[in-house]
N, C-alpha and C positions, 0 to 999 in steps of 0.2 A: 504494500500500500504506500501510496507516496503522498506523505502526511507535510503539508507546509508548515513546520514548525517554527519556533523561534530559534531555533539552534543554525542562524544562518553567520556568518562572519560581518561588523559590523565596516561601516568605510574605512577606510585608513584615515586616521585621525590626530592630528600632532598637534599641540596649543599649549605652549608653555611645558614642552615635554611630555607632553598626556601620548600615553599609547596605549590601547584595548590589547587586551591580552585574555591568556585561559587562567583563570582560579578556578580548579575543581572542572570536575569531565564534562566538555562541553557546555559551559555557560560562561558568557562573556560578561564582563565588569568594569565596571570605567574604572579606572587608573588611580592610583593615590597621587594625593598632593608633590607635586616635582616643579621643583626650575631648573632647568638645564638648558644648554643650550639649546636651540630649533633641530629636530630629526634626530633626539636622541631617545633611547629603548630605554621605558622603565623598567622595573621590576615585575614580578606578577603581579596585578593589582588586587587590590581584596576590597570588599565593602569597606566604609569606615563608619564611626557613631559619633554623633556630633555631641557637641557639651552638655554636662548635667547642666539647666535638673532636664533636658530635654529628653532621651532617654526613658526616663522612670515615666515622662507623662504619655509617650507614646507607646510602652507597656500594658496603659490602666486600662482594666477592662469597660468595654462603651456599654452604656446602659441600654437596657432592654428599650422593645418597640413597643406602645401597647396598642389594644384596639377591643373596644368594646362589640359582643355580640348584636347581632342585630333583634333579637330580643330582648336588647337592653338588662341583660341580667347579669351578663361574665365581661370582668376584666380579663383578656389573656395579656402575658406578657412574654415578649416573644428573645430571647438570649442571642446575641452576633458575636461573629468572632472579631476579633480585633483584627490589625492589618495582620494578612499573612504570612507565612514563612515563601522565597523564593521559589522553593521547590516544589511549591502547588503551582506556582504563575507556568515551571519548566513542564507540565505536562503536556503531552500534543496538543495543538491546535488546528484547528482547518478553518481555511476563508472563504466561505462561499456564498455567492448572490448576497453579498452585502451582509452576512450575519459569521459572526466567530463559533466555534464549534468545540466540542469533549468529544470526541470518538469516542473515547470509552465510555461515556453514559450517555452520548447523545443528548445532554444538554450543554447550556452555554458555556463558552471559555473560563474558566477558573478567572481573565482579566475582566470577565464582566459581572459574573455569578456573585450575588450575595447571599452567601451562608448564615443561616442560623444555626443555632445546635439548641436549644431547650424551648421548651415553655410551660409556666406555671399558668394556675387558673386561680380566680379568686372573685368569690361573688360582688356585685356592683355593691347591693345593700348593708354589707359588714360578713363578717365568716372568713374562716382559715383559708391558706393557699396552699396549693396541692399543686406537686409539681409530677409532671407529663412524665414518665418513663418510658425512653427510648433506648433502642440498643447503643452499646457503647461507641463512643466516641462521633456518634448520630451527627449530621449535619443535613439542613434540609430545604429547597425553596418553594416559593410562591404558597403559603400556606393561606388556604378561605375558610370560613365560616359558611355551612349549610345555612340556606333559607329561615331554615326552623331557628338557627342557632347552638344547638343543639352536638354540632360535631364538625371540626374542623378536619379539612384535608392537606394531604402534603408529600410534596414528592423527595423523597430519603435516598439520599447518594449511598448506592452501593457500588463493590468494586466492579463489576458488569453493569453498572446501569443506577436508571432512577426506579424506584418501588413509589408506586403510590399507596400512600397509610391513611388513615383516617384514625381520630381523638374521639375519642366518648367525653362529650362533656362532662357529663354525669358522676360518671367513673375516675375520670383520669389517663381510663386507661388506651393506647396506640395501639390499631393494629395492623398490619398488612392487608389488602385490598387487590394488589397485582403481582405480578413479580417483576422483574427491571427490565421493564418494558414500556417503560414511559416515553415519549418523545415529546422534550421539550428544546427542540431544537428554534422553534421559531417564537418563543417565550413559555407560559405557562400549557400544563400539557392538560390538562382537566379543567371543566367546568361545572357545578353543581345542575342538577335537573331542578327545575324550580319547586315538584314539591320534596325535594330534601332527600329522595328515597336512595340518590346514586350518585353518579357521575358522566359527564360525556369524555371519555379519554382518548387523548390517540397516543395509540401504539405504535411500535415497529410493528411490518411484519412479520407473523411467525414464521413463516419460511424465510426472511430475505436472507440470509447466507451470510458468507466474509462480504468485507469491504472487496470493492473493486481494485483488481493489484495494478496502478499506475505507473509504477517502477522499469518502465519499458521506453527502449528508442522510439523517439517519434517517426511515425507514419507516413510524415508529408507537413505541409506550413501551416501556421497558424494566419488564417487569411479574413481578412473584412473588407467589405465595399461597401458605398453607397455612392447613386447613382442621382447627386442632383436634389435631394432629400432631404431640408429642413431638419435636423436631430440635434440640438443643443443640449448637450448633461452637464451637471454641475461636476464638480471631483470628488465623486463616489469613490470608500473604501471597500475592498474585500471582493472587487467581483468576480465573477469566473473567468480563467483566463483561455481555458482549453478545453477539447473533449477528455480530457480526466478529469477535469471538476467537474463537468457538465454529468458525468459516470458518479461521483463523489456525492454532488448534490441528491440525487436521484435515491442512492442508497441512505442517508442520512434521512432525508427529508421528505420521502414520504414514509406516512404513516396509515393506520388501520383504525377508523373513527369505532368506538363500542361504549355501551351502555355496559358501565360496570355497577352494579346495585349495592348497596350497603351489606346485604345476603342476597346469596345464590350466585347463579353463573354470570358470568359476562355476555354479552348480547352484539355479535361485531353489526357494523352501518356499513351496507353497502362496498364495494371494493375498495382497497388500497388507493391512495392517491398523495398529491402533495399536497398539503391541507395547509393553506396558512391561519385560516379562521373557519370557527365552526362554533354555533351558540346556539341553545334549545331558543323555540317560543316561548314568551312568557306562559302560557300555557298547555309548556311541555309536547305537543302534540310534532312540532315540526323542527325542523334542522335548517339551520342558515350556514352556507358552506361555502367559503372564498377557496377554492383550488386554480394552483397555477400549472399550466403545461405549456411544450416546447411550442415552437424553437424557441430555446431558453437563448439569451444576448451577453456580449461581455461587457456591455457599456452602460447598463442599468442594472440596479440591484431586484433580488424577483418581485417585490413590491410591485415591480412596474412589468412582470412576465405577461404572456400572452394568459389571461385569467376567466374563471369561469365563477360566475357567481350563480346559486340557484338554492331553492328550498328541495329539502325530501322529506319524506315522514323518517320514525324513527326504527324505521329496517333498511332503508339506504333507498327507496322510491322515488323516484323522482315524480314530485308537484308540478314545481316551477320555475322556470329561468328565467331570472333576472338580468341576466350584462354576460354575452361571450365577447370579453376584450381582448381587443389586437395588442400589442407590444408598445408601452408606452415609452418611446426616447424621442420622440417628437414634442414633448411641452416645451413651451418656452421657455423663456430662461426667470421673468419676472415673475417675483414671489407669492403675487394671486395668479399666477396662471396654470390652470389644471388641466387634467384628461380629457375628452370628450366620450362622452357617454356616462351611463350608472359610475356614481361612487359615493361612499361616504353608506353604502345600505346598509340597514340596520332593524332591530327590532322596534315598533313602541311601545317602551318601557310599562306602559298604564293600559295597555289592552292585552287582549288575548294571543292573536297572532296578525299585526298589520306591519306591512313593511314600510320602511320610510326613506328614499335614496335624493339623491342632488343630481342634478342633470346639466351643466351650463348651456350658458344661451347665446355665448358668445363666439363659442367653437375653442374656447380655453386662453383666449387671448386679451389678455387688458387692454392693448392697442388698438383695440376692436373698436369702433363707436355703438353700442347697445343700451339700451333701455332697459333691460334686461339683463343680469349676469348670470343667475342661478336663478332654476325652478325647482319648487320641493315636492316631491309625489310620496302618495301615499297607494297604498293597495292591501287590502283587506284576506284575508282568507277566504273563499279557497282560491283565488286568486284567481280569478276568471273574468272577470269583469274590467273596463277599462281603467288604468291607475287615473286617481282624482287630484290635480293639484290644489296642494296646501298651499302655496304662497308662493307667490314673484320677487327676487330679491335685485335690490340695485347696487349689493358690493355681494362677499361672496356668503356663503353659508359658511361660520364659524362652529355650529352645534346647535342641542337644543334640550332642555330640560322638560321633560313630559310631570303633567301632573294629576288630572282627570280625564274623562272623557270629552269635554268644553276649556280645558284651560292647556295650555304649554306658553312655554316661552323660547322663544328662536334669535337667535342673533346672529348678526351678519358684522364683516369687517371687510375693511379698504387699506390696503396697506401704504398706500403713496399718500394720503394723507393722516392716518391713524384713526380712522372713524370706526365706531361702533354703532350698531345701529342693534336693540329689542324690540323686537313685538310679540303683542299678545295674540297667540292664535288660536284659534276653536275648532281642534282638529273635524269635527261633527260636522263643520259648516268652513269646508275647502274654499280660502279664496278671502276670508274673512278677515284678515290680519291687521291690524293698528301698532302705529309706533309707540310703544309704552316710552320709552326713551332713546336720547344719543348721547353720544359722551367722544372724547379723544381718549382712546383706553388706553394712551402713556401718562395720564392725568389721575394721580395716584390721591391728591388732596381730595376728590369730589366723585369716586368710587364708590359707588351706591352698594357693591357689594353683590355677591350673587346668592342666588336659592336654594335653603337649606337646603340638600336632599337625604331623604330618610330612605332607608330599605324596607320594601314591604314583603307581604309574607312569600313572593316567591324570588325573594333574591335582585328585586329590577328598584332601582332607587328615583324616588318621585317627590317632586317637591311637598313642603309640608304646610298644608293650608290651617288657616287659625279664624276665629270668627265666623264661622259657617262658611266658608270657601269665599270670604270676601279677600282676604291676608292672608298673605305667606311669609314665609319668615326667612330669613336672607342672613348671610355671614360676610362680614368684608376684614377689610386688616385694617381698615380705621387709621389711615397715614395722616399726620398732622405735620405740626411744623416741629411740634414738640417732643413726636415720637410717634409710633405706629400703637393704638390703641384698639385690639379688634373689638370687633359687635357685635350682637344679636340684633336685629332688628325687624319690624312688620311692614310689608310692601302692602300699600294700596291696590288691586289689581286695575283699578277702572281709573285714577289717577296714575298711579307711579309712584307718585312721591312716598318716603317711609319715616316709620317712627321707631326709634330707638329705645330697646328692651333691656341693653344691658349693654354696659361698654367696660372693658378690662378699666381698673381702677389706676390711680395717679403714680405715677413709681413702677407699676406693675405690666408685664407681659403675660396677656392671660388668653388662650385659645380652646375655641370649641371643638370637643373629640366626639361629642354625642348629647342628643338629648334624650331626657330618661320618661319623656311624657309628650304626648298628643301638641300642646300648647307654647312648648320649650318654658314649661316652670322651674324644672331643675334639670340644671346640665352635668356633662361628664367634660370638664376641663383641663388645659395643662399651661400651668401656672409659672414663672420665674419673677425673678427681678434682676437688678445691678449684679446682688450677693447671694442670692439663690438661686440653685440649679432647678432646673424641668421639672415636677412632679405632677401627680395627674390629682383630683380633688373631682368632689360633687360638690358644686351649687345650687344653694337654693335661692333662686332671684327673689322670690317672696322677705324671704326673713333675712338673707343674707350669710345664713349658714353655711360654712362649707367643712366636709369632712374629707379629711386625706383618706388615698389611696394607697399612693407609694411613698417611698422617702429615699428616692435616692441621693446620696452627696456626690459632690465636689468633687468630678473627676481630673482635675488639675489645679489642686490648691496652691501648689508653687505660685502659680498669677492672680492670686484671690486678690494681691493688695496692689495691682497694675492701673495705675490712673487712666481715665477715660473719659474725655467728651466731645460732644461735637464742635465743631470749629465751622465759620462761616464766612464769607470773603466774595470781592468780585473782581472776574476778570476786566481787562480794560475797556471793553463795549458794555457793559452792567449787567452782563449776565451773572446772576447770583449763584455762586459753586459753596459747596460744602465737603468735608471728609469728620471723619474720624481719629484723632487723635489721643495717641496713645504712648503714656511714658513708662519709664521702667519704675519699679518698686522702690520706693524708697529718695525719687529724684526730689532735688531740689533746685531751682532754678539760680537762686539768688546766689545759694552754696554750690552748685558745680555749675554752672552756666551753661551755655548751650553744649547739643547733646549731638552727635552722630544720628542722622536719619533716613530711613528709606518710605519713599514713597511709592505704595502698591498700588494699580489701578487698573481697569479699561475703559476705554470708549465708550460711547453710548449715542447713538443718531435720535435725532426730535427733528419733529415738523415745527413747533412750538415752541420758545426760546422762555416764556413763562412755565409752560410745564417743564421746560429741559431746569429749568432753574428751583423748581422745588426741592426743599430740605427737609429731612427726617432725620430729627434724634434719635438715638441708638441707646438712651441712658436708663432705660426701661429693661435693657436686653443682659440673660447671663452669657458672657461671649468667654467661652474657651478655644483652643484653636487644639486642632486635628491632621493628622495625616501631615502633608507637605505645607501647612499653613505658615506663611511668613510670620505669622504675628508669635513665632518661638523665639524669633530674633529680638524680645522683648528684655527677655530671660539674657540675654547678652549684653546687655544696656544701650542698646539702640533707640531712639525716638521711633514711632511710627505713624503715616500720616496714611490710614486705610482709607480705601475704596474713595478719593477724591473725587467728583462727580468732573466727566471730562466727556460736556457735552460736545457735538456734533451736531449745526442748527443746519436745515437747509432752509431760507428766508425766501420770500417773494418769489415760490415757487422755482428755485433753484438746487439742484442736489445739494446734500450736507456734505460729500466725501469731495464736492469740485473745491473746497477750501476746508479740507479734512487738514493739511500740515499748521495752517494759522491759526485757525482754530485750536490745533492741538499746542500750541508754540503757548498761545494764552492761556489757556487752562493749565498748564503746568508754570508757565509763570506768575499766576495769580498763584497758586498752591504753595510755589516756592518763596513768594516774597511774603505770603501770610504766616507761617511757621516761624521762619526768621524774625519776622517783626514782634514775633512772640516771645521772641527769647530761648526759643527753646530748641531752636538747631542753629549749627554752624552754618553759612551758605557754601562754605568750602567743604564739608562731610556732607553730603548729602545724596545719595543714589536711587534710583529708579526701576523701578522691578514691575513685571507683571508675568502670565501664564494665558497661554491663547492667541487672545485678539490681544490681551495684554502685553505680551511678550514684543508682539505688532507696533505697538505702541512705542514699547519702551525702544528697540531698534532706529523708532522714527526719531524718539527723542533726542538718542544719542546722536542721530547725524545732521541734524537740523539745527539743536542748541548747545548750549556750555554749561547751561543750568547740573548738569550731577557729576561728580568723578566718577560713576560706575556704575552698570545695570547688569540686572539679570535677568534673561528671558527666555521664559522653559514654553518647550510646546510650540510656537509660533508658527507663521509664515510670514517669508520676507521678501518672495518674488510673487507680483499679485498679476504677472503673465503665465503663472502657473493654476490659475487659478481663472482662465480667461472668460466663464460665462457667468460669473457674480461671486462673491463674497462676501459677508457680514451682512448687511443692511444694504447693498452694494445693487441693485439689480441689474446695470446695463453692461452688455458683453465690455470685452475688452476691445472691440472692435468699432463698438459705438462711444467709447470714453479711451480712447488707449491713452491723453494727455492725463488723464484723473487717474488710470490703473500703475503708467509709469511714475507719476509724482507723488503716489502712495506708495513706492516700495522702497523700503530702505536699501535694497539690494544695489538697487542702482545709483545709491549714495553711502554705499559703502567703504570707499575714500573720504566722505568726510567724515567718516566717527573716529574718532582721536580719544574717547575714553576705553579704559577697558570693558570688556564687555563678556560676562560669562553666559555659555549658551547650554540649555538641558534637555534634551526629550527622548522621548520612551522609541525605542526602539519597533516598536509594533503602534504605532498612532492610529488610532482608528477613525478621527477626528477629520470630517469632508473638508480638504482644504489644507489640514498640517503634516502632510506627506512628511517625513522623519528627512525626505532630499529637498525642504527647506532650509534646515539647519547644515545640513552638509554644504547643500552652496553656500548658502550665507558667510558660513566659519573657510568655506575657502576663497571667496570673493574677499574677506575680511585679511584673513593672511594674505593673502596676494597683496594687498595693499599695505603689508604692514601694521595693522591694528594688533595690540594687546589681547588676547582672545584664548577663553578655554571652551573648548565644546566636549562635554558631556553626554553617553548614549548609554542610557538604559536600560541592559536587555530585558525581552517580555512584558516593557510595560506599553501599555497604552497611553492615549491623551492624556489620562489621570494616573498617578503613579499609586498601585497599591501596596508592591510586600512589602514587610516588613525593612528586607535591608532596603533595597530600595529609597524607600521613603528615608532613613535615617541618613544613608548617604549623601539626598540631597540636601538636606537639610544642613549636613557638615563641611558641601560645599557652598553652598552659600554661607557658609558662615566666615569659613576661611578667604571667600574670597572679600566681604566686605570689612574685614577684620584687617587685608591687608592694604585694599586700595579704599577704603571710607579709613576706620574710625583711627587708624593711624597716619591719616593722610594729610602734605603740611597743606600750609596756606597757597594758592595756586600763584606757578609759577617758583616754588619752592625745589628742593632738593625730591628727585624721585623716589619711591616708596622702593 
């Protein structure tokens, strides 16, 4: 079998002496700390660990998930592992049609899968906790809650595979359900029957055999054409490259749909196929099945494969067809433009079995002139009859929250100008729909908030009406100027407008997990402050009562006494910017004066220069930091000046990215001259970091201004002609702006960055856009010109760095390198470091 592993050799890479080498049988590791001369061989390199107390806090065990029954009766809490050890990231991998792969269980990549390993139960109302007994050393994902509430499902990594188990609430007790025969190759592999009694699972097949053995000379070329043919794709990760994936996909990825019951036999659905979705009616009665078949493409992920949508009953019958679509790599490239024909089908939620799909009307094209951009159809069981249109939309269908037979609410958005558009629709009476409201949904101040949705008894979640079906009851995060205060609140249906039920109190960060009654009188909430961690609590809005649930502490008390507030400032056009400032333990300003600082950030695009400009204090919020989190660098006595808001306006109807570099030039020098005038950084220590789009950022900074001695930017893209049919917020090819794609890439101002510059990213990027051969060129366009430069490659990690060494090693290089070019850096213009 010829398995595309991580165990590939990384570039050749040299920057301040850095060379990848082997630690241990086949797995690559960036380099220990060296200067040496340019082209000189380190040693074999090892992981390193960065300074206490960082270390001890990236050991502490992370606190459980929790999630209340849909019954409202049980707390579960669900146990994760902490980052992992490297040697789960080193298991095989496969990349296929866009999704990462376990051959050995045929679920996702160990770099994508999140593990749980326990879970306790514990009644809502008071009573002992009982915890789940799994086999040893258990870890398990996507676990649900049956309808009833009553028994949670879960699929259990074994060595051959995933088992699906199922919890007696009752009891406590797990038991086996299948054997490792799960396929959750294209996310979770079960779904509950709505009424409680089973499952919909797909399987491997029982016959499929070995893997397909690819390990063979090629046959002949690997060949594509197109003749003339419109296909613009974004830069898709993972897609198939040859007829061995296409062999590879096939065996992986189909699977065997079956009605597995709580007791008795399993019940398979119709034949084998590649199922990427499949969901009972609310009514149990019928099957909704998205399968994709050939000819499969190398240039879209199978999301976009030639697909069949259709209902069957629940022996594999076929009802009714829905959508056989063609091969979508013809959308355009702009970020409302979709497929043509069925998508978006679905069930409603609030009936029995009626189908709900989007159809555009513009043939998928926002340059289109139409009236029209999306229509909503409906069609009822047994589906014979002509589909009835719900509603004509004039931007696109965003979703839609169902709630009775007479009430839903539907929303549409526009992305070139950031509009949102609600209406009230009366699915009973197709055609009938009213604007309840519009808003700019980047406009966080005046967020009416959305519709509570409650689970009803068969599992399908419906907004929750109060006052005899005149009010619903809505949650928002209640962003102020002061801080984010969430809410309960009561919608109007026939106005809009709402009333406020309950809003987290002064000091406090307090979120709704669940309400425990019809009217939302007492909720299931989870509570912090400044000095208090997460806990979950009952509220009683009446009396004001609330009784804890949990208590967990202080998973990184080392930073409990780390000062923190927000800070506010405007750049030279008055746009109002804000960040997050953060000192170390113990600073004083007057006694040690200014401080060594790094300022972490990304971009952010607005049509709106007042919305781009609103502020939210953070002083309500418990903030620890995690994984590869800069703010460890606190702990080393650095200033930090997080998340700076670093808008991107496009004004009078002009793109935001055509004056992407001035704009960025301002908002970092409003940022910089604001800290400094505080007293509380050097202008000469001061560096620039981000991750991403951040990483983008910080690159630009470096070659544009003088503002930092030093950045670091992990993850990035820094040639945005590699990226030629949009990026970020970015919609137009490279061929419609190539002045705006060229004067956004640092690449090609890579001669002017004259500070040093430390570069990170994960070796396996899965991230559309930060191909791991942006950092390769960059870090060679960078030495070619003589720049200061380490580049760092990750093996096995993705976009996000998970294992454990991993994450520590970054961490300790970042430390050494701002330790060598910030906080011991002289005055510019001084003796070099």
């Amino acid at each position: 079998m010829r398995i595309r592993s991580h165990r590939r050799p990384a570039p050749a890479l040299v920057a301040l002496a850095l060379a990848v080498g082997l630690a241990g049988p086949q797995v690559f590791v960036p380099s220990a700390w060296a200067q040496a001369p340019a082209q000189t061989t380190a040693a074999a390199p090892v992981y390193q660990q960065p300074p206490a107390p960082i270390p001890a806090i990236l050991d502490a065990a992370p606190t459980p998930l929790p999630s209340v029954s849909p019954d409202r009766k049980t707390l579960a809490l669900f146990e994760r592992t902490n980052l992992p050890p490297i040697a789960e990231l080193a298991e095989p991998m496969l990349r296929l049609g866009g999704y990462r792969i376990n051959p050995r269980n045929n679920g996702p990549a160990n770099s994508r899968a999140s593990w749980l390993t326990g879970i306790s139960l514990q009644p809502v109302e008071g009573g002992p906790v009982r915890q789940v007994a799994l086999p040893a050393d258990a870890r398990f994902l996507s676990p649900s809650w049956s309808p009833d509430g009553r028994s949670i499902a879960l699929a259990l990594d074994r060595p051959t595979g995933l088992e699906l188990w199922v919890v007696d609430v009752a009891t406590a007790r797990a038991r086996k359900l299948t054997e490792a025969r799960v396929n959750a190759a294209t996310g979770a592999g079960d779904s509950w029957l709505p009424d409680s009694s089973g499952l919909i699972v797909r399987l491997t097949p029982a016959d499929r055999g070995a893997a397909p053995n690819t390990d063979h000379a090629p046959t002949g070329p690997i060949v594509e054409e197109s003749r003339g043919r419109t296909a613009p794709t974004r830069t898709y990760q993972d897609l198939l490259s040859d007829a061995g994936d296409e062999a590879l996909f096939d065996h992986y990825f189909t699977s065997q749909l079956a009605v597995v019951p709580l007791s008795g036999a399993a019940r398979m659905i119709g034949a084998p196929g590649v199922v990427l979705g499949a969901s009972a009616s609310p009514d149990g009665r019928y099957l909704l099945q998205t399968r994709v078949k050939r000819p499969y493409s190398y240039n879209v992920p199978a999301a976009l494969f030639p697909t069949e949508v259709f209902v069957t009953d629940l022996t594999g019958r076929m009802v009714h067809s829905v959508a056989d679509l063609p091969l979508r790599d013809d959308i355009p490239s702009a970020f409302d433009a979709v497929a043509t024909g069925p998508r978006s089908v679905q069930w409603r939620d609030d009936a029995d079995a009626t189908l709900v799909w989007v159809e555009a009307q513009d043939g998928g094209d926002i340059r289109r002139e139409a009236e029209v951009r999306d229509r909503v159809f409906s069609l009822t069981a047994p589906f014979t009859g002509t589909p009835a249109t719900l509603i004509d939309l004039k931007e696109r269908f965003a979703g839609v929250d169902w709630g009775d037979a007479d009430t839903a609410i539907l929303t549409s958005r526009w992305f070139n100008t950031r509009h949102e558009t609600r209406y009230l629709i009366d699915p009973s009476k197709p055609g009938t729909g009213r604007v309840l409201l519009e808003r700019n949904y980047q406009d966080r101040y005046n967020d009416p908030g959305s519709p509570l949705l409650e689970p009803n008894g068969r599992g399908r979640s419906l907004m929750q009406f109060i006052d005899g079906g005149r009010r619903i009851l809505t949650q928002g995060a209640g962003a102020t100027r002061q801080g984010s205060y969430p809410f309960l609140a009561a919608m109007d249906l026939q106005t809009g407008q709402s009333e406020r039920l309950w809003t987290s109190a002064p000091g406090e960060y307090e979120t709704l997990v669940a309400t425990l009654d019809d009217e939302g009188r007492r909720l299931v909430t989870r509570r912090e402050t400044k000095v208090l961690p997460p806990n979950i609590q009952i509220r009683d809005r009446a009396s004001g009562a609330v009784t804890p649930l949990t208590a967990f502490s202080d998973p990184a008390p080392q930073l409990a006494n780390v000062s923190r507030r927000q800070i506010t400032y405007s750049r030279a056009d008055g746009v109002q910017l804000s960040g997050t400032l953060y000192l170390p333990e113990g600073y004083d300003k007057d006694r040690d004066g200014p401080l060594p600082l790094v300022l972490w950030a990304s971009p952010a695009e607005f049509t709106d220069a007042a919305v781009a400009g609103q502020v939210v204090d953070t002083d309500n919020r418990f903030v620890r930091p995690g994984g590869i989190s800069h703010l460890f660098l606190l702990t080393q006595g650095y200033a930090m000046l997080d998340n700076p808001t670093m808008p991107i306006i496009g004004k009078d109807g002009a793109e935001p990215n055509d004056t992407y570099i001035e704009q960025l030039k301002a908002n970092a020098e409003a940022a910089v001259m604001a800290v400094v005038d505080l007293g509380v950084a050097d202008r000469d220590r001061i560096a620039v970091g981000g991750h991403s789009y951040g990483a983008f950022m910080t690159a630009n900074l470096l070659a544009h201004t003088d503002l930092f001695r030093t950045g670091i930017a992990r993850s990035g893209a820094y040639n945005r002609t590699l990226t030629p049919f949009g990026f970020q917020s970015e919609q137009r090819t490279y061929w419609e702006a190539p002045e705006t794609y060229n004067a956004m890439s640092p690449f090609a101002f890579a001669d002017k960055v004259n500070e040093p510059i430390l570069l990170i990213h994960g070796q396996d990027d899965d991230n559309s856009g930060t191909f791991p051969v942006q950092s390769e060129r960059f870090y060679a366009a960078l030495k070619g010109n003589g720049a200061t430069v380490r580049y760092v490659v990750l093996p096995l990690e993705a976009h996000g760095y998970r294992a454990r060494e991993s994450v520590g090693h970054t961490l300790w290089e970042m430390t050494r390198w701002l330790d060598q070019y910030v906080k011991t850096a002289p005055p510019r213009g001084g003796a070099a470091q």
